[in-house]
C-alpha angles and dihedrals in degrees: 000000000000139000114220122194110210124194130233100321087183096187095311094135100170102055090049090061087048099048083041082061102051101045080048090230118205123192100185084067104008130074123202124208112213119201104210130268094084097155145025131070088042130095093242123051095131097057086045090056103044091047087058095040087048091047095030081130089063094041139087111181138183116207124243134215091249083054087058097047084047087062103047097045085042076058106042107241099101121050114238118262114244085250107052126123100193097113095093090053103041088059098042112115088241098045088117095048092049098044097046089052087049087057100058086057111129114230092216129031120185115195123173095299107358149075123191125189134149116251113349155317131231115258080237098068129082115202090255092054092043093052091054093046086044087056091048082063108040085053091056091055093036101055141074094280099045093132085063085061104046090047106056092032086099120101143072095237126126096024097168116068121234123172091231094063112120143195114352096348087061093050106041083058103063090039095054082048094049099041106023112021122117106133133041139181117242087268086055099246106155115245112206113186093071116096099152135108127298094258091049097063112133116251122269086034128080135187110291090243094053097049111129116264106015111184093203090052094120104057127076112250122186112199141165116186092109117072102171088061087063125190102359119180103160140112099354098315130116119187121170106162086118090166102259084159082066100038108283139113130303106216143192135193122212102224086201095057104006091230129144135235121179144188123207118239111277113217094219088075086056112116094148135026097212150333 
């Protein structure tokens, strides 16, 4: 029995069965840990979706920010991007089924020595604390008055956490940490627009797991969200979004042994060249 990590599938749904091959996944004794980001640019979101939702047994998932945007534009409250590929799935007979299942996706999941999200935490946060503020957010979503959520989660303000933000603000702020986050400033306030390599950060900002201080610093997170970063195994951090939408790589990571396997990107998931 063995636990794989996989980076952002983003629809490619190709390249996932293949990496699912190689790594010789069983569902009926494996589990597979999945970092956000499961759907949307590839060809093959549908079949994606409909793989988790079949082995949800099998699954633990964290949800991205492009899942989210999945949810409010499947609901009609977000316009769809020029570059979604959501169509398929929003008329398939089961679309309900699929996206209501997507909804009750966690944003953090902690499990014996490890803590997978999709982008980033603020060096405030301890795990404990970030667990409490993931679960403000999944209940949102979650609950009766989820629309109201997923209409009003847009938005780059406030980018810098404080424990006496409140409604929406509040939680804006832990979603855009949790789906979106890569940079910070010094203070820890979250910067949006950077989507480069490591070396390339501005000045005055770091990497959010490098940010002074981090209170999480001492659990091993395994994250995706950031493409351009590439395969990270140091210092707690796990980061396998290694860009297979672009024509990377599509990684696990073994939890038992911490070692990769990887699949290179299959044109057949291309829907776009670049963005």
């Amino acid at each position: 029995m063995a636990t794989y990590a996989i980076g952002d599938i983003q629809g490619c749904y190709h390249a996932f069965t293949a990496l699912l091959a190689r790594l010789q996944f069983d569902p009926r004794q494996d589990k597979l840990w999945l970092v956000g980001d499961l759907i949307n640019r590839g060809s093959g979101s549908l079949e994606v979706l409909r793989w988790c939702f079949q082995h949800q047994e099998s699954l633990k998932i964290v949800l991205g920010n492009h899942d989210l945007h999945a949810l409010a534009v499947v609901h009609q409250v977000k316009s769809a991007h020029k570059y979604d590929t959501l169509q398929a799935s929003m008329q398939a007979s089961d679309s309900h089924v699929l996206f209501e299942w997507l909804r009750h996706q966690s944003l953090l999941h902690i499990e014996n020595e490890y803590v997978m999200i999709h982008a980033g935490l603020f060096s405030q946060w301890t795990i404990e604390k970030a667990m409490c503020y993931a679960n403000e957010v999944e209940c949102a979503l979650q609950g009766d008055n989820y629309l109201y959520f997923l209409r009003n989660m847009y938005g780059n303000k406030p980018n810098a956490w404080n424990d006496h933000l409140m409604g929406m603000d509040r939680l804006r702020a832990i979603t855009n940490a949790m789906t979106r986050m890569r940079i910070c400033g010094l203070a820890g306030e979250m910067e949006f627009e950077f989507k480069g390599e490591l070396q390339d950060i501005p000045v005055g900002y770091t990497a959010w797991f490098d940010a002074p201080a981090r209170q999480s610093r001492d659990t091993n997170i395994i994250c995706g969200h950031w493409s351009a970063l590439g395969l990270r195994q140091r210092a707690n951090i796990f980061a396998l979004d290694t860009g297979c939408l672009w024509g990377g790589q599509l990684t696990a990571m073994c939890l038992e042994t911490q070692a990769i396997t990887q699949v290179n990107h299959d044109t057949r998931d291309s829907v776009i060249k670049s963005i």
